[in-house]
TIVEX-669938 format. One record per residue (C-alpha): residue in one letter; x, y, z. Coordinates in pm, whole numbers, plus 50000, padded with zeros to 5 digits. Layout:
REM TIVEX-669938
aXYZ/...
//
This chain:
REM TIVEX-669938
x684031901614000/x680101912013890/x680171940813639/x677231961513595/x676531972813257/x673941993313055/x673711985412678/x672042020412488/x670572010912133/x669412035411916/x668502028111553/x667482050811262/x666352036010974/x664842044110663/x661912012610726/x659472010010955/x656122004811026/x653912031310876/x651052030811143/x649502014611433/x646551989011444/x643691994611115/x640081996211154/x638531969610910/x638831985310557/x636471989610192/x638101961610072/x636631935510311/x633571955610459/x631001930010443/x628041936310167/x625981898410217/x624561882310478/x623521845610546/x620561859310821/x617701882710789/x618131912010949/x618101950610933/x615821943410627/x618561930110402/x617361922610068/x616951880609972/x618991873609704/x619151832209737/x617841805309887/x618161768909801/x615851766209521/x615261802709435/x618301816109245/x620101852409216/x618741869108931/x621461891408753/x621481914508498/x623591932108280/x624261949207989/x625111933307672/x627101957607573/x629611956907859/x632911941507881/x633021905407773/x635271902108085/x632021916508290/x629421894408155/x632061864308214/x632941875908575/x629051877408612/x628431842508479/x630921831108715/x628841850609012/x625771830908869/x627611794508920/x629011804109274/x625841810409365/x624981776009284/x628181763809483/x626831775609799/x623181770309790/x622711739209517/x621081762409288/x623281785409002/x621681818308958/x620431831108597/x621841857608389/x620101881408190/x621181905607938/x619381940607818/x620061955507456/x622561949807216/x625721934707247/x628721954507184/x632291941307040/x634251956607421/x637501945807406/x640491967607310/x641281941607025/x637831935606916/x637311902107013/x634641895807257/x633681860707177/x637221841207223/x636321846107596/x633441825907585/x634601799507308/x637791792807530/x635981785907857/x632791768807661/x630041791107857/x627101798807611/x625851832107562/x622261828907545/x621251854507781/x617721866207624/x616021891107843/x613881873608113/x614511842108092/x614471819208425/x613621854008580/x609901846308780/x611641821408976/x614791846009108/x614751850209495/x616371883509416/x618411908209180/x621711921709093/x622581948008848/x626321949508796/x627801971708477/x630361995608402/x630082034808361/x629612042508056/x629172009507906/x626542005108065/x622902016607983/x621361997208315/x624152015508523/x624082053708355/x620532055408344/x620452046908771/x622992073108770/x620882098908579/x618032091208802/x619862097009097/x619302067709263/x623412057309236/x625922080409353/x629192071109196/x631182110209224/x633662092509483/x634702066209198/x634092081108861/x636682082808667/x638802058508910/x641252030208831/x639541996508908/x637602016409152/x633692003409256/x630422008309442/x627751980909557/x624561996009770/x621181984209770/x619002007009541/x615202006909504/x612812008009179/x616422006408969/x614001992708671/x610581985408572/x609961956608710/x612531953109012/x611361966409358/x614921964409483/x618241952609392/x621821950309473/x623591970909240/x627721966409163/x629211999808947/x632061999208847/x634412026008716/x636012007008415/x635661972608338/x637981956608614/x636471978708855/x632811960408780/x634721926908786/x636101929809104/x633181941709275/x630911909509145/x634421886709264/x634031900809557/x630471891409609/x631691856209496/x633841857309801/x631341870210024/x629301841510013/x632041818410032/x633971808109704/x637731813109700/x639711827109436/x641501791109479/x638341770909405/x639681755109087/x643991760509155/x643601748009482/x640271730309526/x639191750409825/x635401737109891/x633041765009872/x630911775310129/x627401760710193/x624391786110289/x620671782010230/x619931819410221/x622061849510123/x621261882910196/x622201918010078/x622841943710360/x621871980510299/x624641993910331/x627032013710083/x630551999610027/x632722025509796/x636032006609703/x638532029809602/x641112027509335/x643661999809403/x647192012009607/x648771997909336/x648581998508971/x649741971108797/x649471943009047/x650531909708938/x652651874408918/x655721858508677/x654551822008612/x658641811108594/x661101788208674/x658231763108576/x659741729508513/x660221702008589/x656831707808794/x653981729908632/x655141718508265/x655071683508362/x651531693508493/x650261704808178/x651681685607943/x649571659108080/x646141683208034/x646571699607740/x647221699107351/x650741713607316/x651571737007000/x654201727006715/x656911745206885/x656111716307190/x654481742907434/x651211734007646/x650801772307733/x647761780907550/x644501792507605/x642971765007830/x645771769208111/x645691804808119/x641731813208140/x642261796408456/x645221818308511/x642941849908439/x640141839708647/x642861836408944/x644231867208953/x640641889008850/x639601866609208/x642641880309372/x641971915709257/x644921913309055/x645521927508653/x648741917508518/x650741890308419/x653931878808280/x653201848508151/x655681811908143/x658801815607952/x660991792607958/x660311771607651/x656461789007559/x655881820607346/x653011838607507/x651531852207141/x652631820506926/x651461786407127/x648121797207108/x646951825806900/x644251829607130/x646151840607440/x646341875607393/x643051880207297/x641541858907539/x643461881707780/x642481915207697/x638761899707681/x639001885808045/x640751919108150/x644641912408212/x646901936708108/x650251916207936/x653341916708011/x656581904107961/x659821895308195/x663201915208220/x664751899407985/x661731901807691/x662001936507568/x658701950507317/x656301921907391/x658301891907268/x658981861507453/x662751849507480/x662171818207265/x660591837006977/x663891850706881/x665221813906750/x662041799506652/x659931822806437/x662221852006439/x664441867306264/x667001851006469/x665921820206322/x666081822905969/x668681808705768/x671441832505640/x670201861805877/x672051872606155/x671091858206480/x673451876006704/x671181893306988/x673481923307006/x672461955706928/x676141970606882/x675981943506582/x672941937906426/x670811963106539/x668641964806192/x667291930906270/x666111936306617/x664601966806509/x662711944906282/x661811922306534/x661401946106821/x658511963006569/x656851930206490/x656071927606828/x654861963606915/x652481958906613/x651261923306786/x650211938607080/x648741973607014/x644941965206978/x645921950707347/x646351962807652/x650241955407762/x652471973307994/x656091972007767/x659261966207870/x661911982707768/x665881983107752/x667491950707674/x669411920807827/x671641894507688/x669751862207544/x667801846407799/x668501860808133/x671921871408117/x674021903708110/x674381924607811/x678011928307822/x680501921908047/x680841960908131/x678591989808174/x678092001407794/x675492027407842/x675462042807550/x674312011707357/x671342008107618/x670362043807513/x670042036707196/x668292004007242/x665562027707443/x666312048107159/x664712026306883/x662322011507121/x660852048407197/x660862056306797/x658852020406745/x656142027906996/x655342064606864/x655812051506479/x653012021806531/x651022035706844/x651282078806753/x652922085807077/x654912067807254/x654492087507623/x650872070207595/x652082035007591/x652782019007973/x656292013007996/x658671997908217/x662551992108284/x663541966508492/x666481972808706/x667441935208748/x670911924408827/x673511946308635/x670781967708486/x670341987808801/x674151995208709/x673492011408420/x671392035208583/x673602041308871/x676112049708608/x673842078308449/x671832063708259/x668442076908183/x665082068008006/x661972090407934/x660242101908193/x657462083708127/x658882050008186/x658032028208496/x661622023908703/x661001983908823/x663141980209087/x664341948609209/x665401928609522/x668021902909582/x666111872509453/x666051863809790/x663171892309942/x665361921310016/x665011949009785/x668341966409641/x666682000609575/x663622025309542/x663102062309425/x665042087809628/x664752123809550/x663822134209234/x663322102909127/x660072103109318/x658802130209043/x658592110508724/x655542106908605/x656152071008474/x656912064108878/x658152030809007/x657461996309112/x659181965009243/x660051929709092/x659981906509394/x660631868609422/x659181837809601/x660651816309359/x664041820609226/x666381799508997/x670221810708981/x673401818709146/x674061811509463/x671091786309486/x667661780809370/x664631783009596/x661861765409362/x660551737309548/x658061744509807/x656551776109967/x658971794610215/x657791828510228/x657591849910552/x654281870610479/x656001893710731/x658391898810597/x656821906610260/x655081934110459/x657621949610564/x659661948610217/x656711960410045/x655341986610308/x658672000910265/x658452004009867/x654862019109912/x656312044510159/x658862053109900/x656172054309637/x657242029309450/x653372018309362/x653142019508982/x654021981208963/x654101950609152/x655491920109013/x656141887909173/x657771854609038/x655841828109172/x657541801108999/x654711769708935/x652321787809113/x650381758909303/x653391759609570/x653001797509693/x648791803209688/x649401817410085/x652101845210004/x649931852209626/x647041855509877/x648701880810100/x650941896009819/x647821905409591/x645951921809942/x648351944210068/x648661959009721/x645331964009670/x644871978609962/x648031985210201/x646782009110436/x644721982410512/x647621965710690/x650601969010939/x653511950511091/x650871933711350/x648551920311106/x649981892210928/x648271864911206/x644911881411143/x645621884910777/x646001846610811/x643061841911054/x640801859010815/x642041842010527/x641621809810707/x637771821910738/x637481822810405/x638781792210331/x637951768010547/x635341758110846/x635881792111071/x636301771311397/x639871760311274/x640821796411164/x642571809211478/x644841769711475/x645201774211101/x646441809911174/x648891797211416/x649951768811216/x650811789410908/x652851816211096/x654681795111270/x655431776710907/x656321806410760/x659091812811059/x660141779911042/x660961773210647/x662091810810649/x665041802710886/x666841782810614/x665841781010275/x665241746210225/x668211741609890/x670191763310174/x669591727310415/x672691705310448/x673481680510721/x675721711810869/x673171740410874/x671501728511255/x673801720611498/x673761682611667/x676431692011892/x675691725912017/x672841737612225/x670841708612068/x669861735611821/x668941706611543/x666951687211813/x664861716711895/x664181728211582/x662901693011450/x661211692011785/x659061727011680/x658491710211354/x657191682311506/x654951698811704/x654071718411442/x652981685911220/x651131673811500/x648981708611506/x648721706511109/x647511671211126/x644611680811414/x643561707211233/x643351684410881/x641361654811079/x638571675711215/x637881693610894/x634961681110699/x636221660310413/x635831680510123/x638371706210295/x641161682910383/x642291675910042/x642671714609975/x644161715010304/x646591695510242/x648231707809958/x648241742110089/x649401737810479/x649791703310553/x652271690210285/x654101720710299/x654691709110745/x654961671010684/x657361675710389/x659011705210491/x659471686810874/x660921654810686/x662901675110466/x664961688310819/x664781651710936/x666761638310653/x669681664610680/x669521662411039/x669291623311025/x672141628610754/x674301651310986/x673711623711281/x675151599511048/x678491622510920/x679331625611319/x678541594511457/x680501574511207/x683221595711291/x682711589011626/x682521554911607/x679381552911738/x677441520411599/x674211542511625/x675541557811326/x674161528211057/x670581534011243/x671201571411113/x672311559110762/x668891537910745/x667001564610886/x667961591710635/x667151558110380/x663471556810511/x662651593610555/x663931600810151/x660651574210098/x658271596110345/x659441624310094/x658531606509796/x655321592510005/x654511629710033/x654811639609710/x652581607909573/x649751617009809/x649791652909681/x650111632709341/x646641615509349/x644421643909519/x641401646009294/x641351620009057/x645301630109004/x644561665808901/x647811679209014/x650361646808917/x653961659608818/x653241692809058/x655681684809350/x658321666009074/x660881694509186/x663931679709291/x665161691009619/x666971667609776/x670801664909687/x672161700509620/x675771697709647/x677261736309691/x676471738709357/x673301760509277/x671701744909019/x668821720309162/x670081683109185/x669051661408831/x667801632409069/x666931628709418/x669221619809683/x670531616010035/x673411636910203/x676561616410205/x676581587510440/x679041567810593/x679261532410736/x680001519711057/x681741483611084/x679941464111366/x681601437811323/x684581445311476/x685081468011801/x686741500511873/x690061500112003/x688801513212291/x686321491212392/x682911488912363/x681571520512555/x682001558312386/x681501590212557/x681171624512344/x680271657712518/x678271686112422/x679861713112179/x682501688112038/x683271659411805/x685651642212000/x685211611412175/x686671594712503/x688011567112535/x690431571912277/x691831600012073/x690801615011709/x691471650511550/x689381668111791/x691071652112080/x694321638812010/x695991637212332/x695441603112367/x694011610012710/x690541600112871/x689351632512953/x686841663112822/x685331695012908/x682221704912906/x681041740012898/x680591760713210/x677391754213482/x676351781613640/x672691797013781/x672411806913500/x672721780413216/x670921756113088/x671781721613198/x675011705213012/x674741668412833/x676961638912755/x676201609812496/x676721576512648/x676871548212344/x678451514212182/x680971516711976/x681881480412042/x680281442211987/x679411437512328/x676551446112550/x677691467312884/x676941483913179/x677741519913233/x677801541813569/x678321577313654/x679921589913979/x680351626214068/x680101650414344/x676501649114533/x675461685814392/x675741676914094/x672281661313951/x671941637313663/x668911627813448/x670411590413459/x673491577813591/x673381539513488/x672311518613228/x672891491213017/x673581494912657/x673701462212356/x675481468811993/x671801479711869/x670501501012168/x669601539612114/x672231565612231/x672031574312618/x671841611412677/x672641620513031/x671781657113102/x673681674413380/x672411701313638/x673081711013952/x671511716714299/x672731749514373/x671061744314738/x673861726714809/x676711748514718/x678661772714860/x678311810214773/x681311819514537/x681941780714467/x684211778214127/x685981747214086/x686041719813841/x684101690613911/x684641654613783/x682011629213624/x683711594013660/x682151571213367/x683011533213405/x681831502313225/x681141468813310/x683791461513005/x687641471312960/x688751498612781/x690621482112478/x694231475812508/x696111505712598/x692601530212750/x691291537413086/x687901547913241/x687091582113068/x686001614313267/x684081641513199/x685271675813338/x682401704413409/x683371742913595/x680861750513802/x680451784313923/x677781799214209/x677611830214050/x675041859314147/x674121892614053/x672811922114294/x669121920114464/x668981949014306/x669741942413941/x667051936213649/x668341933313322/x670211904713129/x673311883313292/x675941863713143/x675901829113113/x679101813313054/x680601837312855/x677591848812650/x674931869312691/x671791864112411/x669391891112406/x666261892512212/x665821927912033/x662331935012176/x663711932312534/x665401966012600/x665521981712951/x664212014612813/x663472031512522/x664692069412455/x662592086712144/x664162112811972/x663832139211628/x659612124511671/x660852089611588/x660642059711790/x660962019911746/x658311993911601/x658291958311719/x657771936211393/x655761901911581/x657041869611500/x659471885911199/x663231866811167/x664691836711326/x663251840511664/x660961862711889/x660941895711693/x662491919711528/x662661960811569/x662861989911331/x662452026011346/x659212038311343/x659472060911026/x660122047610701/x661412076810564/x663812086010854/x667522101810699/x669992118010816/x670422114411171/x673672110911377/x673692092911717/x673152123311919/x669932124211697/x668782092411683/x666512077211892/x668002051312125/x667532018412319/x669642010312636/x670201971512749/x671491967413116/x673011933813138/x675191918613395/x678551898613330/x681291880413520/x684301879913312/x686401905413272/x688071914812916/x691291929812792/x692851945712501/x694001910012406/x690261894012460/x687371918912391/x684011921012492/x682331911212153/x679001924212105/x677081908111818/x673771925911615/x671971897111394/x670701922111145/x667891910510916/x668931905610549/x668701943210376/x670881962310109/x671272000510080/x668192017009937/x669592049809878/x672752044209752/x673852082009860/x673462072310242/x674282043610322/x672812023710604/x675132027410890/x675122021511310/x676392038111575/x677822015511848/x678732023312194/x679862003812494/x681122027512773/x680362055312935/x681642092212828/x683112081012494/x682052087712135/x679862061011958/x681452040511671/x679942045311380/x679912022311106/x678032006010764/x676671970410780/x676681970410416/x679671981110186/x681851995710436/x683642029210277/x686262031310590/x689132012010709/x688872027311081/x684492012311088/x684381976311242/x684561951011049/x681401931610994/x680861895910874/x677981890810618/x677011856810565/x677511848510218/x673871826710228/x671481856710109/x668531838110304/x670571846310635/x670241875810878/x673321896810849/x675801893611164/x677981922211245/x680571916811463/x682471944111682/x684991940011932/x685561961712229/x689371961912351/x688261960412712/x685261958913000/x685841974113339/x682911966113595/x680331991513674/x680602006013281/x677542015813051/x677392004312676/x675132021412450/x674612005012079/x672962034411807/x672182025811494/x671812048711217/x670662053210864/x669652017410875/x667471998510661/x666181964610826/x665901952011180/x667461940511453/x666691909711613/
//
């Protein structure tokens, strides 16, 4: 019997998206041209060059970022623009040391005033307030207004101003409010006219133009929506210190890390509108490979940095090789309970190394090198570690409440918190995610109030427990969104920090990551595949944007379903709904799209191409090939199936595709980036750590030799291992029969395998009832022929209303069946099942019913909230979420709901239950004092059950299963006793953080 039913979901959470569709924001209103029009001011032509002027007094990190304006210029039209100081030059840098920013990068400062100046097509005048005599004396004239930044963080204005000096009808004139606001405005001219902040990490071709215009118009960029916005260089061998061992001169404590790698460094992130840095760690020391780090960093404008673990400015290693921990005869315990005089020591060292620099400090303390403390909660000894640290800061810089600070909350540090303990108000709370993109906790409450205020520590790359993800890029930019819109909501904007292991891997997600926090109201959950259309724009010929758009969205869903060290030969089912086949099927489409796109585009963008989108898709494609190929193997051999050596060579030649891969992206440019794709990747065996060398899943050999016992034909079914002829542990009757899952109107069609598992060549045929419709039903098949798949459907023309019976497929070869076998016969119900003329909603097929989250019936809003659809977000369609971020408190009678009416055909007990299944993306409790909890209910006139997806605090809630793979959506599982026909279900979710797919 049909039973009608009406599924209610109503979800509260404390995410969502935080407003509809933007208009086009400061950040990216366009200031250039490449037409006359509007009378826009010339500022280059081939031939004629920008002329731009500055102050010689400003920032060093100004008059570089201007230099670098002057050679862009000269990347787009053939012809660098000149530079031209006016007055004295000053010593701007907090440490003093202005000229370490020009020796490192080898750019000469002879900027005398006028010189190559009668040829310039045009002007700019770019300077800082109050460094600035060009830009205060415009402001004293009144011909620059600058009251809506003055006084700003990183904040800027560019207009168009005439007669700004003797001399100079008109120019275009960049103002900033400190020194990084000045830089960022002349980067973003560099942009404009079509360099990347990737020209040199990632060798994206600039632009060509032969004019370039100003517009008159005024652009006022406001401060940045977050503070401190920057990236961990971690994790970074085998690959980036392979790299640069190979480029540069390495120090005598064997580090590469010095000034030459990291100007390049600076110059990214100042591109990317980005200010901070915590800088490669593993075996380099920041402040001792190259004494010219730190100053080369405060000259370029990067505030410092170190990780977690690195309290007071000094890096991990510097504890055993120039520390005190080092020494002969001194104490080298890092333990503060026990030798506490020595680490003071040390800690001071390196707050006196880094005052005359800007650095953001962290505080607190870890055990040695990324590990816990103790193995309990010993808060008093972290108090007095913040204790000293506090005492340190105001003994060397006068007051410590002056000094940017930060405590990161990373693993069991966030316990020590939770258990009471508390730092000066002044201190930046870091919180943290998983490792895996789901944050563990922001400000609640009062915590909101503290004037140090809060960030996030976020990871694309991650190395630990339960398995690394360092190899390639696998980042969901939506799903950063959506993380991070969440932390803004809850004002967690101080800080942004994210690991991005080697760097070259991730320059998509940096992209994104470093936009939304400079400007996040810029954004919402719908942008991300105009964020990457735009982006695409920028970086390479505009005609493949909208492709390239597509292409990297669809990568980013793809490599997001699985991280790939998650990948085994197990993770994609062979057997069952062909889910392996259809998944390498959307990556081979997708490879297909990638490879269009990279042979229409002019040569000098494919190489940057393809180390950015296209190696990612062929070698993240393979990567699923070889575990699936791997997987094919594992079964078949088990099956007996001779197909299963073809697998076994297959997985053979697609590890040499990988290695092909990485050798291409190997020899781009001359070999630039050799050693940069050395990250093992292939060959994790459950253990986390990444594999020491490269290899394939376990494989197993078939003897073809010899034949099967039961002849030479094999026939498996869909959904099972077993195969017929013949018995094995799935199907150890000994008899020649299986099942295969249910047909009805409403299923997909049903397969069989047909194969040799034998040394002779046969003939196979398929007899059945006349409704029944096959895709083949005969063949011939040799030792070495391909696996026959016969699909299975039925003409439902033909069938009788309420037909349910099961119907026989008779499979016979042209050979015998071994000695003691028969002919083997596949066994499929087939039900005519229909639902009311009347009915609209989702029907069971088979058992199941799969529902996609955006497709509710309707949609009840309640308490002013409603329900966000997050495009393209999780493992399939979409994903939804409440529409408030900061939604608490509700119950179901409060919450707003969604209903789904669906249709089944089986009737349930108390002994077999309706099961109703929410795939819940990945998310932990933010507020630890509520909990994230739904509200689920199935028929009509009873109560909702309530319960919490995530640390369940009642015996009487359902039970929920969370997958122990942090990469994969949470499933929660509850079972209702019984289902009587014509019932209503209603599903309400409350208090909860993430989405529902």
């Amino acid at each position: 019997m049909g039973m009608v039913s009406r599924a209610l979901l109503s979800v509260l959470s404390l995410s969502a998206s935080l407003a509809s569709a933007k208009t086009l924001s400061q950040d990216r209103k366009p200031t250039v041209d490449f037409k006359p029009g509007n009378g826009s001011l010339p500022l280059a032509s081939r031939g004629s060059p920008v002329h731009i002027v500055l102050d010689a007094a400003d920032w060093p990190g100004v008059l570089r970022a201007a230099h670098d304006v002057a050679v862009d210029f000269g990347r787009v039209t053939g012809t660098n623009g000149t530079l031209t100081t006016v007055g004295t030059p000053g010593n701007a840098t907090t440490g003093g040391s202005s000229a370490v920013i020009f020796n490192v990068t080898g750019i000469s400062q002879d900027w005398s005033a006028g010189k190559s100046a009668g040829t310039a097509k045009g002007t700019i005048i770019a300077g800082t307030i109050g460094n600035s005599s060009l830009i205060d004396n415009l402001i004293k004239s009144g011909k620059l207004d600058v009251s809506k930044i003055e006084g700003e963080w990183e904040a800027y204005v560019s207009a168009v101003v005439k007669n700004p000096t003797n001399g100079t009808s008109e120019a275009l004139v960049i103002a900033g409010s400190d020194k990084r606001g000045t830089i960022f405005g002349l980067y973003d001219v560099s942009e404009q006219i079509g360099v990347s902040p990737w020209h040199w990490f990632a060798d994206v071709a600039p632009k060509s133009h032969s004019d370039i215009y100003a517009l008159r118009s005024i652009k006022v960029q406001k401060s940045p929506t977050v503070k401190y916005r920057g990236f961990f260089v971690n994790d970074e061998a085998p690959a980036l210190t392979g790299w640069i061992n190979t480029q540069y001169p390495k120090s005598p404590y064997n580090s590469a890390f010095g000034a030459g790698f990291y100007a390049h460094v600076f110059e990214l992130l100042l591109r990317n509108r980005a200010n901070y840095l915590w800088p490669a760690m593993w075996n380099a020391m920041f402040n001792i490979d190259d004494a010219r780090n730190q100053p080369l960093a405060d000259a370029y404008g990067i505030v410092m940095g170190s990780s977690h673990t690195e309290p007071m400015v000094r890096a991990t290693q510097e504890w055993t090789k120039i520390g005190t921990g080092g020494v002969k005869g001194v104490d080298s315990t890092w333990s503060w309970a026990t030798n506490n005089a020595t680490l003071y020591k040390f800690f001071t060292e390196g707050a006196e190394r880094a005052k005359p620099y800007e650095n953001v400090v962290t505080i607190g303390m870890r055990g040695y090198h990324d590990t816990a403390m103790s193995a309990d909660v010993q808060t008093s000894v972290l108090e007095a570690v913040v204790e000293a640290q506090e005492k340190i800061m105001d003994e060397v810089w006068g007051d410590s409440s002056k000094v940017p600070q930060m405590w990161c909350l990373y693993k069991e540090v966030q316990d020590y918190f939770e258990a009471g303990m508390k730092v000066p108000d002044h201190v930046i709370l870091l919180w943290t995610e998983d490792n895996m993109q789901n944050i563990r906790r922001l400000p609640v409450g009062d915590e909101k109030k503290r004037s140090g205020g809060a960030g996030v520590y976020y990871h694309f790359d991650y190395v630990g427990d339960s398995r690394n993800s360092k190899w390639i890029n696998t980042i969901q930019l939506q799903k950063t969104y959506e993380q991070m819109s969440l932390a803004h909501a809850r004002e967690a904007n101080k800080l942004w920090i994210v690991n991005v292991g080697d760097i070259k891997p991730y320059e998509i997600p940096i992209s994104h990551w470093f936009d939304i926090a400079y400007d996040m109201d810029a954004y919402d959950e719908t942008s991300v595949p105009t964020w990457i259309e735009n982006w695409a724009k920028r970086t390479f010929s505009e005609e493949h944007a909208e492709a390239i758009s597509e292409i990297v969205d669809t990568y980013g869903y793809l490599s997001n379903m699985r991280k790939y060290e998650w990948v085994e030969p197990g993770s994609f089912s062979v057997l069952n709904y062909e889910e392996a086949d259809k998944l390498q099927a959307q990556w081979e489409k997708l490879g297909q799209q990638a490879q269009e796109v990279y042979d229409n585009l002019p040569e000098s963008e494919q190489g940057s191409f393809y180390e950015m989108i296209l190696h990612p898709v062929l070698a993240g494609g393979n990567f699923l090939n070889v575990q699936a190929a791997g997987a094919r193997n594992q079964i078949y051999s088990g099956m007996g199936r001779s197909s299963a050596n073809t697998w076994m060579q297959e997985t053979i030649d697609l590890m040499g595709t990988d290695h092909e891969l990485t050798q291409r992206y190997h020899k781009l440019f001359n070999n630039k980036w050799n050693h940069m794709m050395d990250q093992t990747h292939l060959g994790y065996q459950g253990y986390w750590q990444q594999p020491m060398r490269q290899s394939t899943p376990f494989l197993r050999w078939v003897q073809t030799a010899e034949r099967s016992l039961a002849g030479d034909m094999g026939v498996a079914v869909e959904g099972s291992n077993a195969t017929i002829p013949g018995d094995d542990i799935w199907h150890t009757n000994g008899g020649g029969s299986l099942d295969l899952p249910a047909l009805t109107p409403f299923t997909p069609k049903r397969w069989i395998d047909i194969f040799s598992v034998g040394t002779q060549t046969f003939n196979w045929n398929i007899t059945t009832e006349p409704f029944i419709k096959l895709s083949k039903s005969a063949g011939t098949i040799s030792p070495s022929s391909d696996d026959v798949r016969v699909y299975i459907d039925v003409d439902w023309t033909q069938v009788p209303s309420g037909f349910g019976k099961k119907v026989a497929l008779n499979i016979s070869s042209s050979r015998d069946y071994g000695t003691q076998f028969s002919r083997p016969t596949v066994n499929v119900m087939v039900n005519k099942t229909a639902v009311p003329s009347d009915f609209a909603g989702h029907v069971e097929s088979a058992g199941l019913i799969s529902i996609e989250a955006q497709h509710y019936t309707r949609l009840t809003p309640a308490s002013n909230l409603s329900y966000t659809i997050l495009p393209h977000y999780g493992r399939t369609l979409s994903a939804l979420k409440l529409s408030s971020p900061l939604a608490e408190g509700l119950t179901p009678s409060t919450a707003p709901t969604l209903e789904y009416d669906f249709y089944t055909f089986t009737s349930t007990t108390a002994a077999k239950g309706l099961n109703v299944t929410l795939i819940l993306s990945p998310t932990l409790n933010i507020n630890p004092k509520k909990p994230l909890a739904i509200a689920l209910q199935i028929t009509h006139g009873s109560s909702p059950d309530y319960f919490h997806p995530i640390q369940l605090t009642s015996p009487h809630t359902p039970t929920p299963y969370v997958s122990p793979h942090p990469h994969k959506p949470y499933t929660a599982t509850y079972t209702i006793p019984s289902h009587v026909p014509g019932s209503r279900s209603s599903y309400t979710c409350v208090h909860y953080d993430g989405e529902l797919r």
